[in-house]
FIROBA-792272 format. One record per residue: residue number from 1; x, y, z of N, C-alpha, C in turn. Coordinates in steps of 0.02 Angstrom, whole numbers, plus 32768, in hexadecimal, padded with zeros to 4 digits. Layout:
residues N
(r NUM, (X, Y, Z), (X, Y, Z), (X, Y, Z))
...
end
This chain:
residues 107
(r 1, (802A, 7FC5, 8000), (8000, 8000, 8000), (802C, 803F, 8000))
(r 2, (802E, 8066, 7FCF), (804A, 809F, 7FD2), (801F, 80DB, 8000))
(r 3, (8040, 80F9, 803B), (8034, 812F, 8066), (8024, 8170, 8037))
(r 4, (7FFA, 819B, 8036), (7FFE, 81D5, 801E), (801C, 8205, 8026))
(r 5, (8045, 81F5, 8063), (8066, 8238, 8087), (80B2, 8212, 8071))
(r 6, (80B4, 81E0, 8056), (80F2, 81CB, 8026), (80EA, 81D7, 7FE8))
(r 7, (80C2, 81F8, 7FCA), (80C0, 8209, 7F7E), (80F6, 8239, 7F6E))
(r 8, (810D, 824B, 7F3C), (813F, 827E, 7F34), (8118, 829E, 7EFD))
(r 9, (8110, 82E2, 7EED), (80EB, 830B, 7EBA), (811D, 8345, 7EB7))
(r 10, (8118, 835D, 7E81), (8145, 83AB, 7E70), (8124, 83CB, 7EAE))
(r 11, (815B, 8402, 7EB1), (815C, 8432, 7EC8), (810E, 846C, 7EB4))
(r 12, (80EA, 8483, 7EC6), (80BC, 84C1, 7EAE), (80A1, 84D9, 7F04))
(r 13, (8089, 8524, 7EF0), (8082, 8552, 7F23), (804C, 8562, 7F20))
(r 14, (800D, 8574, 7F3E), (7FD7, 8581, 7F44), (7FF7, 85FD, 7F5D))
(r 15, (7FDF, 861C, 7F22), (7FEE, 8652, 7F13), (7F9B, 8669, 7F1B))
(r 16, (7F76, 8676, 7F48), (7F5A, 86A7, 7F4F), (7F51, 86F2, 7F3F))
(r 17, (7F22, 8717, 7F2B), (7F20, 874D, 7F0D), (7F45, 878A, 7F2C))
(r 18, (7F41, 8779, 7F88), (7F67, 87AC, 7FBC), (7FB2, 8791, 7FD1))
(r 19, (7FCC, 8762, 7FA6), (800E, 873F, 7FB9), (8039, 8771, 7F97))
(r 20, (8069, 877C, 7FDB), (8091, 87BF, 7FBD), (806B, 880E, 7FD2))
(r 21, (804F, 8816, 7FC7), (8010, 8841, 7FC7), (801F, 8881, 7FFA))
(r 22, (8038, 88AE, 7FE8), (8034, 88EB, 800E), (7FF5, 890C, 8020))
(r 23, (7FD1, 8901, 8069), (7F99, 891B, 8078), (7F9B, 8961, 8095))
(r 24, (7FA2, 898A, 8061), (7FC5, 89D3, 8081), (7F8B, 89FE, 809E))
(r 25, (7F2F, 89D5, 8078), (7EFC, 89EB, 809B), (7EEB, 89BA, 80CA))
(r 26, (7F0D, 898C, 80EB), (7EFA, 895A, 812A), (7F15, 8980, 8166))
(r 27, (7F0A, 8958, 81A7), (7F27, 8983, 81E6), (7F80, 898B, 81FB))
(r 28, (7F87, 8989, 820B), (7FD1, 89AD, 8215), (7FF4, 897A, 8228))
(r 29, (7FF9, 892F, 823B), (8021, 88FF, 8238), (802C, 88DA, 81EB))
(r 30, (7FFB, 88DD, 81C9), (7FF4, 88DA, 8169), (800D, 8917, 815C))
(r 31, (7FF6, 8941, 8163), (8024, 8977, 813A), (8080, 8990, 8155))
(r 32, (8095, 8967, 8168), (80DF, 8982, 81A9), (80FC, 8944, 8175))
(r 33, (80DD, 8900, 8149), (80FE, 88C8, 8140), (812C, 88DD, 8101))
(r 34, (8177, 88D2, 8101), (8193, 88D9, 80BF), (818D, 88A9, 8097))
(r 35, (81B1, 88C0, 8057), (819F, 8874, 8018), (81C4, 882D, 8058))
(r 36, (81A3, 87F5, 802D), (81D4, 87B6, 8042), (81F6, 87AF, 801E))
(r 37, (822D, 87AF, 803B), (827F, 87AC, 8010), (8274, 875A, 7FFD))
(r 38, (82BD, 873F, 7FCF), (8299, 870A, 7FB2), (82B8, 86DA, 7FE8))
(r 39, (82C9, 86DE, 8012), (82DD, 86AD, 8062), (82A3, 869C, 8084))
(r 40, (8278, 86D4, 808B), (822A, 86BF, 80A7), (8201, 869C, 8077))
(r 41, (8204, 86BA, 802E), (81D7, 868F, 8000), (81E3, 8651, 7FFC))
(r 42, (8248, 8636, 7FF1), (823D, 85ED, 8008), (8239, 85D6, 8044))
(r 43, (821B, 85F9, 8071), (821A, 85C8, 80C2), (81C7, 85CB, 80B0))
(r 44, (81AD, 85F7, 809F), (815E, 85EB, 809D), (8141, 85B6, 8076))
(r 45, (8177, 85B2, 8030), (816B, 857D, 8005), (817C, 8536, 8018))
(r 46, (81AF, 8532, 803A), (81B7, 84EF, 806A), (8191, 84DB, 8093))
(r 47, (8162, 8512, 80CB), (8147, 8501, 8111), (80FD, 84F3, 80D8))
(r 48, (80F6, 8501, 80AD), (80AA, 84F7, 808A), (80B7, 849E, 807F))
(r 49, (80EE, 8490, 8055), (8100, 8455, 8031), (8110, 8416, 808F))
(r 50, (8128, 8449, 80CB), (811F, 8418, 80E7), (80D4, 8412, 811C))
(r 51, (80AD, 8432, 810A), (806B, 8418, 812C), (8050, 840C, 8106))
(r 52, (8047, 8415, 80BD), (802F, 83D9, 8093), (8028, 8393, 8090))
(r 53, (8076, 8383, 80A1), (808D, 8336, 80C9), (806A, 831C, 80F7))
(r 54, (8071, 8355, 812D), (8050, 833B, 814F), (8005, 8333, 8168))
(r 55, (7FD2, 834F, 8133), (7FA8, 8353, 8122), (7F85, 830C, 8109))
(r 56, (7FB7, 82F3, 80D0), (7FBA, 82B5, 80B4), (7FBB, 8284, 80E0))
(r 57, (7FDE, 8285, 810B), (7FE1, 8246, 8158), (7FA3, 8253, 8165))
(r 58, (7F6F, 8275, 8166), (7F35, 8279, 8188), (7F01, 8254, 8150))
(r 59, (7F21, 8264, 80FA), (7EEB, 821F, 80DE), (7F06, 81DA, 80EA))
(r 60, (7F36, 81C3, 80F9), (7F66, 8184, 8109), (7F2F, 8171, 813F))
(r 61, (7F39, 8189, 8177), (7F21, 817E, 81B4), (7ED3, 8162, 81BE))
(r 62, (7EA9, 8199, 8188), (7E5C, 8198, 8184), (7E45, 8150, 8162))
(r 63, (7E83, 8147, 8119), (7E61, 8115, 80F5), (7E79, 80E1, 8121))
(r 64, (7EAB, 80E1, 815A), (7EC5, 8093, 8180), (7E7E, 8081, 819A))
(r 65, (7E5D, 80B4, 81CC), (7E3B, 80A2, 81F7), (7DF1, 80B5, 81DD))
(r 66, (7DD3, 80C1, 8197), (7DAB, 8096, 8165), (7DBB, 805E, 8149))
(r 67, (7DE2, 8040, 814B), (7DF7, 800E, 8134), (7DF2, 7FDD, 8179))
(r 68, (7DF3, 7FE4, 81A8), (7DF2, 7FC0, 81E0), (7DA1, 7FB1, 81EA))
(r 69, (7D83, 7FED, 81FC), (7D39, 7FEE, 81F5), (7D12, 7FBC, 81CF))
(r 70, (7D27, 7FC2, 818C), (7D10, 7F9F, 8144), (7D1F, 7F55, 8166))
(r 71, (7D56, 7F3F, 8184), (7D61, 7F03, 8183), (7D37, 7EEA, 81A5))
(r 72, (7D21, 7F12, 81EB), (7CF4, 7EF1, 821E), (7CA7, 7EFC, 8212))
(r 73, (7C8D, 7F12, 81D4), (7C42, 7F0F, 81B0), (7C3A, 7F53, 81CA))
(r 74, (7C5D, 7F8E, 81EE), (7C3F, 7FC9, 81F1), (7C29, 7FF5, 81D8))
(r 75, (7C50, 7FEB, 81A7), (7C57, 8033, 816E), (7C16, 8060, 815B))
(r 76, (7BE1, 802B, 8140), (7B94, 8045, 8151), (7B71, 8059, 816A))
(r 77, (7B7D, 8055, 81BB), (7B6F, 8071, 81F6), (7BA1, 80A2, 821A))
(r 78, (7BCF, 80BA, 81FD), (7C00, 80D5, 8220), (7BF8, 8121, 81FA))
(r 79, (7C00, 815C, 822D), (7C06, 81A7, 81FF), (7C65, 81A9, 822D))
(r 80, (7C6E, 81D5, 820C), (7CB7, 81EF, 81FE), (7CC0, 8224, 8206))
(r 81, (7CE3, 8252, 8238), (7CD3, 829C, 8248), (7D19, 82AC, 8255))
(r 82, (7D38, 82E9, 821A), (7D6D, 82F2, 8244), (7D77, 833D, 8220))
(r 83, (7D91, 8372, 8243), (7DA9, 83B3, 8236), (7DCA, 83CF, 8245))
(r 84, (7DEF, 840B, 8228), (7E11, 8435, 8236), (7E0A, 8477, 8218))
(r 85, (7E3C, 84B2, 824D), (7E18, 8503, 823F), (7E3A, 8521, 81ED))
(r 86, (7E70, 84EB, 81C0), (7E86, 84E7, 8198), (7EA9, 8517, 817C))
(r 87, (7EA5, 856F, 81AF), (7EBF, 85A5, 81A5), (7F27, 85AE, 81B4))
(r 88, (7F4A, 85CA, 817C), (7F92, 85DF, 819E), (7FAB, 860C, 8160))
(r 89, (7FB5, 8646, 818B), (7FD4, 866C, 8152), (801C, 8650, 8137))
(r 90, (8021, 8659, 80F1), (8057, 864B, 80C9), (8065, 867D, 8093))
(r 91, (807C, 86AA, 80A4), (8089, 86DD, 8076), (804B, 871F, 804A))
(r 92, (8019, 8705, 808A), (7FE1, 873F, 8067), (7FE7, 8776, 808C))
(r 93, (7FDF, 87AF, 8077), (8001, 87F5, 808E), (8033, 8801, 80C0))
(r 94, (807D, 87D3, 80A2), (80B7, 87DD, 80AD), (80C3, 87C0, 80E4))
(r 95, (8096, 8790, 8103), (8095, 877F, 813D), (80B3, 8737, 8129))
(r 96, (80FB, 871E, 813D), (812D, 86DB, 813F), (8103, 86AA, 8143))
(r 97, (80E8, 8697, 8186), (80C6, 8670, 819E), (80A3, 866D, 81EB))
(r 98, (806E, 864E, 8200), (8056, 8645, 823F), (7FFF, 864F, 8233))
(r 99, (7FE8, 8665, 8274), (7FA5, 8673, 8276), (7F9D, 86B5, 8295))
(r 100, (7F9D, 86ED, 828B), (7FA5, 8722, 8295), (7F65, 8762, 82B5))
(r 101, (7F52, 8753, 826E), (7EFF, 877F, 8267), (7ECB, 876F, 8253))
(r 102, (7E9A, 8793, 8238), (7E45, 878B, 8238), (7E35, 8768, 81F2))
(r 103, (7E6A, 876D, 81C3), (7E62, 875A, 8179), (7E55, 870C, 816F))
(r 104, (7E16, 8705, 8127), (7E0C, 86D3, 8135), (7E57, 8697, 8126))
(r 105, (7E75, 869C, 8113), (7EB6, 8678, 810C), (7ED7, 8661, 8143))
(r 106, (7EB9, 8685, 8191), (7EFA, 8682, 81D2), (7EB1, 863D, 81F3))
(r 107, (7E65, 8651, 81DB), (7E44, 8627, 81FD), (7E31, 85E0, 81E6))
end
């Protein structure tokens, strides 16, 4: 069984419309942000590429324990509930990375 969080895929960046984005009409911690030099762009482009990964361990994980279910006749009777707040800034209005502010991107 190949793991999904063992797949290997190119490299690509999810570039949002405010990535980079000088908010010179936002509040004063967006507007104070300088460009990201290209040292931040590749740490943002890395920290994206590594919670992707680990994102992927979380379909690994789901299909093990459907697959377990299935074996013991549950699957039919069984619901499946799982979430997360899926928000982290990565380069949208100059902001490196973290969870910062109100934008829908940080929630």
């Amino acid at each position: 069984m190949v793991l999904q969080s063992q797949v290997l895929f190119s490299y690509f960046f999810i570039r949002t419309p405010n990535w980079g984005y000088h908010g010179d009409d936002h509040h004063w911690v967006i507007r104070q942000q300088p460009p990201l030099t290209e040292e931040l762009q590749q740490f943002s482009d890395d920290l994206f590429m590594r919670r992707w990964r680990s994102i992927l361990s979380i379909d690994d994980i789901v299909g093990e324990v459907m697959s377990i279910v299935e074996k013991a006749g549950l699957l039919n009777n069984t619901f499946f509930f799982y979430t997360s707040d899926h928000g982290y800034n990565l380069g949208q209005f100059r902001l490196p990375s973290g969870k910062f502010q109100v934008y829908d991107h940080d929630t």
